[in-house]
C-alpha positions as CSV (number, residue, x, y, z in Angstrom):
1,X,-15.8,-2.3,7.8
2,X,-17.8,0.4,5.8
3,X,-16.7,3.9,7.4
4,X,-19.5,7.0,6.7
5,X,-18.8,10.8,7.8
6,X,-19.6,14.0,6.3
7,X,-18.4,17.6,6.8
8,X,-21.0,20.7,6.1
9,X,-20.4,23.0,3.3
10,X,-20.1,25.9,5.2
11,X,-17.1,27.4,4.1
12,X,-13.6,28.2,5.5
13,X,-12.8,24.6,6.9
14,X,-10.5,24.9,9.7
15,X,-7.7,22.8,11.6
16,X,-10.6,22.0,14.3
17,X,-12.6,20.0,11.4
18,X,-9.3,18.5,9.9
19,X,-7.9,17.4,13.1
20,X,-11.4,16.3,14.8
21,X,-12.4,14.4,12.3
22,X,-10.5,14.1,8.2
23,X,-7.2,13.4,9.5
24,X,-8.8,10.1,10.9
25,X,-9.9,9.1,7.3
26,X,-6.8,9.0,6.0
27,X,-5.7,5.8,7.4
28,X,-9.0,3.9,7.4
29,X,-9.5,4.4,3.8
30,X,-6.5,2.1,3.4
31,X,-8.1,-0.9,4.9
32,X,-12.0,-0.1,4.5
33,X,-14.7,0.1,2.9
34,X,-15.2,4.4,3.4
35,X,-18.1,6.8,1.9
36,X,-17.2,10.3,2.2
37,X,-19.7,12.9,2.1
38,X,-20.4,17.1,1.5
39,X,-23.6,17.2,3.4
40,X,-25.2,20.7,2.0
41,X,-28.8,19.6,2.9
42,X,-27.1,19.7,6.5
43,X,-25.9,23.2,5.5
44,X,-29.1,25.0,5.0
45,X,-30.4,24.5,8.4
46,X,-28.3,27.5,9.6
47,X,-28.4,30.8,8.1
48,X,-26.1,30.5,4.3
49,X,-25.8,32.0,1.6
50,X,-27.1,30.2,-2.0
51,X,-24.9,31.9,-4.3
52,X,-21.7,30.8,-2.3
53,X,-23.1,26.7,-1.3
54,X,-22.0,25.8,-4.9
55,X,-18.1,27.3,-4.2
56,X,-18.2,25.8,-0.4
57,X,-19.0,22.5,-2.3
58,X,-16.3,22.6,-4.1
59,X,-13.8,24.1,-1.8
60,X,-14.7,20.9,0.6
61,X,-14.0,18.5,-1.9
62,X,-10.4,20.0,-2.5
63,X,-10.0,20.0,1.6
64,X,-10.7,16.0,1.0
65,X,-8.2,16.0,-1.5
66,X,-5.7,17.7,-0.8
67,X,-5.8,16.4,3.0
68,X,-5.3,12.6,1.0
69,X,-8.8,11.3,0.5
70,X,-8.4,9.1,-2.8
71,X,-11.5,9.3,-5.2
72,X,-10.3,5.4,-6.6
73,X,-10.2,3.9,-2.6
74,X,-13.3,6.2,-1.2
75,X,-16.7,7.2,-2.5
76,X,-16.4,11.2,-2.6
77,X,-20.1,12.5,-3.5
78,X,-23.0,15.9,-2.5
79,X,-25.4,14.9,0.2
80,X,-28.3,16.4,-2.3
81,X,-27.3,14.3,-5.4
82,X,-28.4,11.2,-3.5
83,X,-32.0,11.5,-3.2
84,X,-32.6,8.7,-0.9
85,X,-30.6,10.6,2.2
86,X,-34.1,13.1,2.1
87,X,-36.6,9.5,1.8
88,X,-34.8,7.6,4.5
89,X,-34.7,10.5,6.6
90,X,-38.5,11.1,6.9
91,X,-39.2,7.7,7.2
92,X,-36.8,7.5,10.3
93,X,-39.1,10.5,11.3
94,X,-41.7,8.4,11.6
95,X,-40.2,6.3,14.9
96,X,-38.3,9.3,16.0
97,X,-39.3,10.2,19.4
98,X,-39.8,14.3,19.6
99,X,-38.2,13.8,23.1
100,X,-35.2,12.4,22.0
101,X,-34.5,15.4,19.5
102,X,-35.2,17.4,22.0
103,X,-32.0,16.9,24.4
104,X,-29.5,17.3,21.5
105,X,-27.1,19.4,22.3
106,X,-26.2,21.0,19.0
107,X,-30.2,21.8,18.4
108,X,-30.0,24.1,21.8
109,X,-26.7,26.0,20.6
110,X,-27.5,26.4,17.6
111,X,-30.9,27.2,18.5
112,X,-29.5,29.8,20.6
113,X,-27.0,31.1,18.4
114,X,-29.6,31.6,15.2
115,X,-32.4,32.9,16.8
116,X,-34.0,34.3,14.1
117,X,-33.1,30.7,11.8
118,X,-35.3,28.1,14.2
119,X,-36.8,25.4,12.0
120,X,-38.0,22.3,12.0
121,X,-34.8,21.2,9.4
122,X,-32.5,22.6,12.6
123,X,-34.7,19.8,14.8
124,X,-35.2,17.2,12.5
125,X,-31.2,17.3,11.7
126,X,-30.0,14.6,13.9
127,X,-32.5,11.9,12.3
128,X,-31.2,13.4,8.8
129,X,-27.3,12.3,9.8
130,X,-28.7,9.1,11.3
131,X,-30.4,8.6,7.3
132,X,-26.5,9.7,6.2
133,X,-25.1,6.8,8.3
134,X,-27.8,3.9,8.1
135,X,-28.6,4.6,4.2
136,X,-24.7,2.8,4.0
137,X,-25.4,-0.2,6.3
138,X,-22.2,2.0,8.2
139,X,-20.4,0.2,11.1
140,X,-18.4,2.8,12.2
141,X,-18.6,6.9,12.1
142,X,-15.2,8.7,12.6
143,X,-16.5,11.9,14.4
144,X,-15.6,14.8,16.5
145,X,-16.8,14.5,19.9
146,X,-19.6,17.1,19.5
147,X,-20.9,14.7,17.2
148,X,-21.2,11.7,19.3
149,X,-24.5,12.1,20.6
150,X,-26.0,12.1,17.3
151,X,-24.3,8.9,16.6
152,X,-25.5,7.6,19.2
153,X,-28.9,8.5,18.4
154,X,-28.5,6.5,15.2
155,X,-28.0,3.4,16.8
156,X,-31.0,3.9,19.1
157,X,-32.8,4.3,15.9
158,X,-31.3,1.4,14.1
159,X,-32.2,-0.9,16.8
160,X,-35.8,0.6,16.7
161,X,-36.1,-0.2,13.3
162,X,-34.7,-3.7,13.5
163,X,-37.4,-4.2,16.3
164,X,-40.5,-2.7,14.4
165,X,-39.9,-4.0,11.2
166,X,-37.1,-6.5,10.7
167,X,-33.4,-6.3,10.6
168,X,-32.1,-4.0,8.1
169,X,-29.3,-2.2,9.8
170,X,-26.1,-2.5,11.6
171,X,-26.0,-0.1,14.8
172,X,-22.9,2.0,14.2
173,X,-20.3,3.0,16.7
174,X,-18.3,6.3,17.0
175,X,-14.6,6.4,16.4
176,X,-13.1,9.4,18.1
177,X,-9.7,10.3,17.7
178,X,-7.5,9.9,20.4
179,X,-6.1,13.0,21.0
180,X,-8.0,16.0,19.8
181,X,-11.3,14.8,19.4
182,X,-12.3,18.6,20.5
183,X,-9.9,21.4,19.4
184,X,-10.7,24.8,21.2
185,X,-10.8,28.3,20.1
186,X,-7.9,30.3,19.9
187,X,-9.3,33.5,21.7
188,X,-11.5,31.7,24.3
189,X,-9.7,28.1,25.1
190,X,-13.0,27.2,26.8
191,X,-15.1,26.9,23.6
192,X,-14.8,24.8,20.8
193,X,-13.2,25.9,17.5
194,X,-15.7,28.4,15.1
195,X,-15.4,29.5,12.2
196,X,-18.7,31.5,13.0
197,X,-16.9,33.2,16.1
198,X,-14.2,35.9,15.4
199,X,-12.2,35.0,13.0
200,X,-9.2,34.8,15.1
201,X,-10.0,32.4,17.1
202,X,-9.8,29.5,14.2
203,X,-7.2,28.6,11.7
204,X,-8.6,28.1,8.3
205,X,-6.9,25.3,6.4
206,X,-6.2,27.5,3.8
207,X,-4.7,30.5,5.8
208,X,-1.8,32.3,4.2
209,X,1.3,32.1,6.5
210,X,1.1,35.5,7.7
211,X,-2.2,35.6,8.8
212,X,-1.7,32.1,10.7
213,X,1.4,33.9,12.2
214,X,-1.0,36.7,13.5
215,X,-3.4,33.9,15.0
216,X,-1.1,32.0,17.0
217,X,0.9,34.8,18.6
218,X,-2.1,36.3,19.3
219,X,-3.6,33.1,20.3
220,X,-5.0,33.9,24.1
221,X,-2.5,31.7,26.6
222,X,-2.7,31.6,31.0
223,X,-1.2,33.1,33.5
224,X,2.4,31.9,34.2
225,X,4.6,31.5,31.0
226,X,5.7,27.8,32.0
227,X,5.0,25.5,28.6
228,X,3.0,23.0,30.5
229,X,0.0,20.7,29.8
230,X,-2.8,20.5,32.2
231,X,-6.5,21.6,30.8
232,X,-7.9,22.3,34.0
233,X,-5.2,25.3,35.0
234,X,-3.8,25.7,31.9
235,X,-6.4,25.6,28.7
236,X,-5.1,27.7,26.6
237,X,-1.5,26.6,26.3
238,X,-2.7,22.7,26.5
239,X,-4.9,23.8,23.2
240,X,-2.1,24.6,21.3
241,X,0.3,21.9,22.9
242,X,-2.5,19.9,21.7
243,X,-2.4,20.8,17.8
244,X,1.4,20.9,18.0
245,X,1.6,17.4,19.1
246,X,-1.2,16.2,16.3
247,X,0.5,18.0,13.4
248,X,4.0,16.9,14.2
249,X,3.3,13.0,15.8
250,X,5.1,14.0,19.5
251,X,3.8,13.8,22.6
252,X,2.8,16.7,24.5
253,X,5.2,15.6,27.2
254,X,8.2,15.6,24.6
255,X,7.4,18.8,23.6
256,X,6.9,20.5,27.0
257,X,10.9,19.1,27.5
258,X,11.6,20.8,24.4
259,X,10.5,24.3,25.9
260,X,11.6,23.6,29.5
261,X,12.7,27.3,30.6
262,X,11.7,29.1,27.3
263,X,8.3,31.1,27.3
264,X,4.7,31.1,25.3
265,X,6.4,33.5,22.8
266,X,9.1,30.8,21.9
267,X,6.4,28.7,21.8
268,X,4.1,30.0,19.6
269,X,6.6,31.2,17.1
270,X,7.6,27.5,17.0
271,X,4.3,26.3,16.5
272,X,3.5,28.9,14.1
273,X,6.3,27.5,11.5
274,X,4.6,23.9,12.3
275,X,1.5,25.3,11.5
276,X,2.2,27.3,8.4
277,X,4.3,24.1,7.0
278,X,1.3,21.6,8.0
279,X,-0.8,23.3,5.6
280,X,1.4,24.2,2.6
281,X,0.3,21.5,0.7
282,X,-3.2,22.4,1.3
283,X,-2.5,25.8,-0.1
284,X,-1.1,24.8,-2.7
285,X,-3.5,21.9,-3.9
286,X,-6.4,24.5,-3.7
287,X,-5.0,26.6,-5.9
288,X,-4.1,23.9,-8.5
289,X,-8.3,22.7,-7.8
290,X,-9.2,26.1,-8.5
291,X,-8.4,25.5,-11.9
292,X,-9.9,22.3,-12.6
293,X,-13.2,22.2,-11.8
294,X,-14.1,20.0,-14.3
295,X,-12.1,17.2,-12.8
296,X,-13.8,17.9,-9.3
297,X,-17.1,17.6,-10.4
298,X,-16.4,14.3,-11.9
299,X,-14.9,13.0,-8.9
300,X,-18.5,14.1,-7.5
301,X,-20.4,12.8,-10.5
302,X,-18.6,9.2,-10.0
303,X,-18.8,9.0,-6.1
304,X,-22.5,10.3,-5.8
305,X,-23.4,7.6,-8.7
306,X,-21.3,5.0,-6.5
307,X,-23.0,6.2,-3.8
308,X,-26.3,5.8,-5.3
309,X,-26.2,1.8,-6.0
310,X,-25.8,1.1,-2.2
311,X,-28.3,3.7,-1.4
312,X,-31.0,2.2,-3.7
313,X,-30.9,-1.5,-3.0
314,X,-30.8,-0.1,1.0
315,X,-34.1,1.6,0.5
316,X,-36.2,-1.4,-1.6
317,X,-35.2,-3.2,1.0
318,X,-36.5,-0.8,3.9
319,X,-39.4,0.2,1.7
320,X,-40.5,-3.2,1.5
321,X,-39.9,-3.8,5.5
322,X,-42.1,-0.7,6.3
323,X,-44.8,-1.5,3.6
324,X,-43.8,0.9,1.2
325,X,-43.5,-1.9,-1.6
């Protein structure tokens, strides 16, 4: 199958992004056909700084490396060095009901949260990542489950095109992980993982060990002190039962055996270590990418001109559906 997904540029990646959706890409690229993207035109539709996009860019592609994306098995390329994301896009504007991007769930919170950054990029966004997906004939889209709506909406669109025009695309199905598919914040278990909360309610893949200490100890637990999983009564101690078990491969079952009798501070300082070890190799690849930019922007270079030879004959063959040609 050909796998599409993307991760913003936003800076600060943390485990919520890795475990919701790049851990998942690991395996696939092993037995498909996987495009891999940094979508920064995705990026600008909430308030960012220009000076920094250029070091997020960057700092993303090491997360896809170090985490075991391989540049010679997947296409690793910049949203924006593909021009035809931006041409598809509008021209999936065009069929786009106004309703439809009107019930998206992300445009109301994040609607909410920038209120002062409301623009018609922020609403148009979801037909944007619907051009990311169909621009790549994708079949399937490895996403977090916030995401699943807009995928969702790229298959309605898909099929609309097919009907108006003529069959062009596949309609692409979601692949959420099994376990994990929403990590929640460590100071509030009822909210989903943010970096642009406080910052100790996420873990940042490239955390030093003492401040991911700090996190997790202070990490906001329930009443009781019983290591036990159950959402619904106890969220904040199934969130982290839930990151233990996807970092170290165990069930949440074996672990709450493991801490029968013991309380939430055994707990945490156990999880801590797991936490801190997880992510050692992340620290240490993105210092070793620090100093080789060169060889990340030609991993970028090759993927977005990779990238570029599906994307082209996708769009002759839409232009010339639509009229365009």
């Amino acid at each position: 199958m050909r796998i599409f997904s993307g991760i913003r540029p936003t800076g600060g990646l943390h485990i919520g992004n890795y475990l919701g959706a790049i851990k998942q890409w690991i395996a696939m690229q092993e037995s498909n056909e996987c495009v891999f993207c940094i979508v920064d035109l995705h990026a600008i539709t909430t308030p960012y700084d220009p000076k920094e996009l250029q070091k997020n860019i960057l700092e993303t592609t090491a997360v896809y490396l170090a985490a075991g994306i391989n540049p010679d098995k997947s296409v690793i390329f910049v949203q924006s060095a593909v021009k035809e994301h931006a041409e598809l896009a509008w021209l999936l504007e065009t069929i786009t009901p106004m309703g439809e991007l009107g019930r998206m769930t992300q445009y109301k919170e994040k609607s909410k949260q920038h209120k002062d950054y409301i623009n018609a990029g922020l609403f148009a966004y979801p037909v944007l990542m619907a051009a990311d997906i169909l621009l790549y004939k994708t079949q399937a889209v490895p996403v977090g489950k916030d995401q699943e709506q807009h995928v969702e909406l790229a298959r309605t669109i898909a099929k609309k095109f097919n009907q108006k025009f003529g069959q062009v695309f596949p309609e692409p199905e979601s692949i959420l992980p099994k376990v994990g598919a929403k990590i929640m914040s460590l100071t509030d278990p009822k909210k989903k993982m943010s970096k642009s909360d406080d910052p100790k309610s996420c873990i940042s893949l490239f955390d030093s060990p003492e401040d991911i200490q700090k996190k997790i100890m202070s990490a906001e637990t329930d009443s009781g002190k019983e290591v036990i999983y159950n959402v619904t009564k106890k969220p904040g101690i199934s969130n982290l039962l839930t990151i233990y078990s996807l970092l170290t491969g165990r069930t949440t079952q074996d672990i709450e055996k493991e801490f029968k009798g013991k309380g939430y501070g055994d707990f945490k300082k156990a999880l801590a270590k797991v936490v801190i070890d997880y992510l050692e190799p992340f620290r240490r690849k993105q210092k070793e990418l620090q100093t080789r930019d060169v060889y990340v922007k030609d991993i970028l270079d090759k993927g977005a001109s990779r990238a570029k030879t599906i994307a082209e004959t996708t769009m002759q063959e839409v232009r010339q559906k639509m009229g365009l040609a």
